[in-house]
C-alpha positions as CSV (number, residue, x, y, z in Angstrom):
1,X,-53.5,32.5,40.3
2,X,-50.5,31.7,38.4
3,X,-49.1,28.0,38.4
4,X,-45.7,28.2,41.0
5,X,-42.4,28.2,39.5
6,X,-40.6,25.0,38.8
7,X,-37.5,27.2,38.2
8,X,-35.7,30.4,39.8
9,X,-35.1,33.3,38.0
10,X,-31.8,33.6,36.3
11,X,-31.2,36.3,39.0
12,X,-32.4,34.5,42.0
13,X,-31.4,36.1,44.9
14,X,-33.0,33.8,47.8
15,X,-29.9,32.3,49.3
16,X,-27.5,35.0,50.2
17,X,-24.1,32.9,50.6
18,X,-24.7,31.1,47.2
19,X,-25.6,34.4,45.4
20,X,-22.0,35.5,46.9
21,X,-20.6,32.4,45.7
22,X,-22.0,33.2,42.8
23,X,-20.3,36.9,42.3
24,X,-16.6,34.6,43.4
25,X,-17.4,32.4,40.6
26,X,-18.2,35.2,37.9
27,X,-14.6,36.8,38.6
28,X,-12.7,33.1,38.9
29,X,-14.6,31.7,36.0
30,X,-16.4,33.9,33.7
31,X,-16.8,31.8,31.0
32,X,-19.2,29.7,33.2
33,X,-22.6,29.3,33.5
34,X,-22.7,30.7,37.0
35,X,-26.1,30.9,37.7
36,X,-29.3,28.7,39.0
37,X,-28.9,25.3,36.4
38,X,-32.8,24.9,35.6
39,X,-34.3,21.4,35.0
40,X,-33.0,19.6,32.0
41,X,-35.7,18.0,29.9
42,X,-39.6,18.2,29.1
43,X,-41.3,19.0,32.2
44,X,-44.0,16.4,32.0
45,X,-41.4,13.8,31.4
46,X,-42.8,10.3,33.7
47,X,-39.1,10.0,35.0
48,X,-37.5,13.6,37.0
49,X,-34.3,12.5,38.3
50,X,-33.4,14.4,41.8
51,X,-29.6,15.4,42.5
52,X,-28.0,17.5,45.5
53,X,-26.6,20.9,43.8
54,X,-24.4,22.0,41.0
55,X,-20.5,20.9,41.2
56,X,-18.6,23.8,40.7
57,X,-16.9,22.5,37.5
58,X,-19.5,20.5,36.2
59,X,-23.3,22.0,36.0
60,X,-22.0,25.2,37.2
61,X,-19.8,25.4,34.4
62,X,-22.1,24.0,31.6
63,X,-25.4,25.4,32.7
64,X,-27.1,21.5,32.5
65,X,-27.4,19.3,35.7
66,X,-24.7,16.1,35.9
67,X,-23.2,17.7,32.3
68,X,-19.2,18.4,32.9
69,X,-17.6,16.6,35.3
70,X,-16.7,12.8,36.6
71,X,-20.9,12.7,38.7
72,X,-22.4,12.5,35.3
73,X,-20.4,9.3,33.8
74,X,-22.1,6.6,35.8
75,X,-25.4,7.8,35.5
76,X,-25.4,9.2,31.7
77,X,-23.9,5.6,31.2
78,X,-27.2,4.0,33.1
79,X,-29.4,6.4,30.9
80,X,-28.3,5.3,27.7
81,X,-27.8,1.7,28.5
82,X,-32.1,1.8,29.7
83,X,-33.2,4.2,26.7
84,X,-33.9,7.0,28.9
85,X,-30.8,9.2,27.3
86,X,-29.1,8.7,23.6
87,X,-26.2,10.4,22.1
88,X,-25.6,11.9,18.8
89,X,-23.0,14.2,17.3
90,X,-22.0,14.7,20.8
91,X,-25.2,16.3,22.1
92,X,-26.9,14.5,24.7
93,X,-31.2,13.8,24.4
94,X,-33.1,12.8,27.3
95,X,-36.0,10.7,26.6
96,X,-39.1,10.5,28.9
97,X,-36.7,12.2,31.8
98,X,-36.1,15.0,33.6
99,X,-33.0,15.8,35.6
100,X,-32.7,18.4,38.3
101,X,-30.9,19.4,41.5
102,X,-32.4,19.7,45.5
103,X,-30.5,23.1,44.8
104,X,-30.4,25.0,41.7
105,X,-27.1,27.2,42.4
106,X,-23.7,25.6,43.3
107,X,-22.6,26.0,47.4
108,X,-19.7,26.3,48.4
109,X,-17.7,22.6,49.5
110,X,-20.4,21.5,47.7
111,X,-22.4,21.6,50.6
112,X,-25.7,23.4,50.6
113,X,-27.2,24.2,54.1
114,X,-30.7,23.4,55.5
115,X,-32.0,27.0,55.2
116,X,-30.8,26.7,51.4
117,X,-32.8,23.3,51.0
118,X,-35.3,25.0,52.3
119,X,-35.3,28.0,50.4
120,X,-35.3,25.8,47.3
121,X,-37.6,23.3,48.1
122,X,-40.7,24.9,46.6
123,X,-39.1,24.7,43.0
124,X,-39.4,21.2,43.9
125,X,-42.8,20.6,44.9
126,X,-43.8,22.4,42.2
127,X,-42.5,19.6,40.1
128,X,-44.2,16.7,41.6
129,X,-47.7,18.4,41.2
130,X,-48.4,15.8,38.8
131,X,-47.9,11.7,38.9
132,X,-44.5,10.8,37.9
133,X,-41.5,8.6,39.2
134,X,-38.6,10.2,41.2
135,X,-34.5,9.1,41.3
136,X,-33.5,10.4,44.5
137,X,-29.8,10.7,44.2
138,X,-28.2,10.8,47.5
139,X,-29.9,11.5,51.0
140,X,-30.1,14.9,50.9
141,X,-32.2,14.6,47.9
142,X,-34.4,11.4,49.4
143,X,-34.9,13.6,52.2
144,X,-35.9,16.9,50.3
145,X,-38.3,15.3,47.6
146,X,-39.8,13.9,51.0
147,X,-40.1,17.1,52.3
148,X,-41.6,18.7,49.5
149,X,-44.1,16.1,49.6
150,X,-45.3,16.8,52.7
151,X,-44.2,13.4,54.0
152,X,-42.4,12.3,57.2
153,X,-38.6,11.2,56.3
154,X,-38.9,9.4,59.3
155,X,-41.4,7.3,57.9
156,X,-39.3,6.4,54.6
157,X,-35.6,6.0,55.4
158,X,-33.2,6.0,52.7
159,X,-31.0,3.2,51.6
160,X,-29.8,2.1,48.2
161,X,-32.5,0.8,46.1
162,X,-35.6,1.9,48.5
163,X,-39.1,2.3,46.5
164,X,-42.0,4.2,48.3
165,X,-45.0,5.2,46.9
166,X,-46.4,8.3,48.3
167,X,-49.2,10.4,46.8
168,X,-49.0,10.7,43.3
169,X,-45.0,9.6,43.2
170,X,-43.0,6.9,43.2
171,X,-40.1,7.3,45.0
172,X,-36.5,5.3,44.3
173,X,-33.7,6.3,45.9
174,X,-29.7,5.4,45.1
175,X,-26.2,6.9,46.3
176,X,-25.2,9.4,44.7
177,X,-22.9,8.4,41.6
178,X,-20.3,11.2,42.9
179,X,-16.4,10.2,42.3
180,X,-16.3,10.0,46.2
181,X,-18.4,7.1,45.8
182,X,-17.5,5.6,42.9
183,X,-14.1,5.2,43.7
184,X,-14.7,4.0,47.1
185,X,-16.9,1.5,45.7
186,X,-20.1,2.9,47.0
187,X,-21.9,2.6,44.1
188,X,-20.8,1.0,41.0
189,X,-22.1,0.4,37.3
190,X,-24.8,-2.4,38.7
191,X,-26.4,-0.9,41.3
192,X,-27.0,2.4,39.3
193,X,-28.5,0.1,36.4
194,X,-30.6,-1.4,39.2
195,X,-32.2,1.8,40.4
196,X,-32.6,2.9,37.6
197,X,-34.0,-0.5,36.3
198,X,-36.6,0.1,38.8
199,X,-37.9,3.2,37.5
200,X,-38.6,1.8,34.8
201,X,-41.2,-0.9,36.6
């Protein structure tokens, strides 16, 4: 039996709404990505960092999770302060680190449903087959990686700088770095260095 995908297709077609969404975006913006942004980085990186969903102008638009608009500053800026991300020529490396989304394609308002989680939720678990430490950005991610672990979110509630172990995975979850949050002082340089910083324990 062949190993489950960690990806969709390029032509996933799961989630009705977002595939319509997707169509919208193709005649609005057809020099962008517009499709499901896959994982960025090796797949058996120790570190797979866990956002919400594509911004329309940002991931949706460069095809790379966090890469384009104002959610990717603070934590690009935590990356390369901890080693986990350097910069050269303009091109960004991830080192030991994967980055991905709860949901691959970009929703509308930027707000997925729970049938869409759903839907994408086994690309998840397919990535935490194997030990490794998981940056939960954001409830909705906390509670999905939870999900896709088989565990009760009741059982692991999500707050700032919360550390769980279950199974094979080491779960640490943190606000998401969003500019909604960052400008209403949410989550600011420190904290994201401390979650992070505990990743790397």
């Amino acid at each position: 039996m062949p190993a489950p995908r960690t990806d969709p297709t390029a032509g996933c077609r799961k989630c009705p709404r977002l595939v319509a969404f997707r169509r919208e975006n193709k005649v609005a913006y057809p020099a962008f990505h517009n499709g499901p942004v896959l994982t960025w980085g090796v797949a058996d990186s120790r570190l797979l960092i866990v956002g919400l969903a594509p911004g329309l102008k940002g991931a949706n638009r460069s095809g790379r999770p966090f890469t384009g608009d104002a959610s990717g500053d603070l934590l690009f800026a935590s990356l390369f302060r901890a080693g986990l991300a350097s910069q050269a020529g303009g091109a960004v490396s991830l080192h030991d680190c994967a980055i991905t989304n709860a949901v691959a394609c970009v929703p509308p308002q930027n707000r997925p449903t729970a049938e869409e989680v759903a839907t994408c939720r086994p690309f998840l678990a397919a990535k935490l087959k194997k030990p490794r430490v998981v940056l939960a950005l954001g409830k909705l991610a906390h509670d999905s990686v939870l999900r896709a672990l088989e565990a009760r979110v009741a059982d692991y509630p999500f707050s700032h700088g919360a550390v769980a172990r279950i199974a094979q995975v080491t779960l640490v979850s943190s606000y998401h770095p969003s500019r909604y949050n960052v400008s209403t002082k949410r989550i600011n340089a420190e904290m994201m260095d401390a979650a992070v910083g505990l990743c790397l324990r």
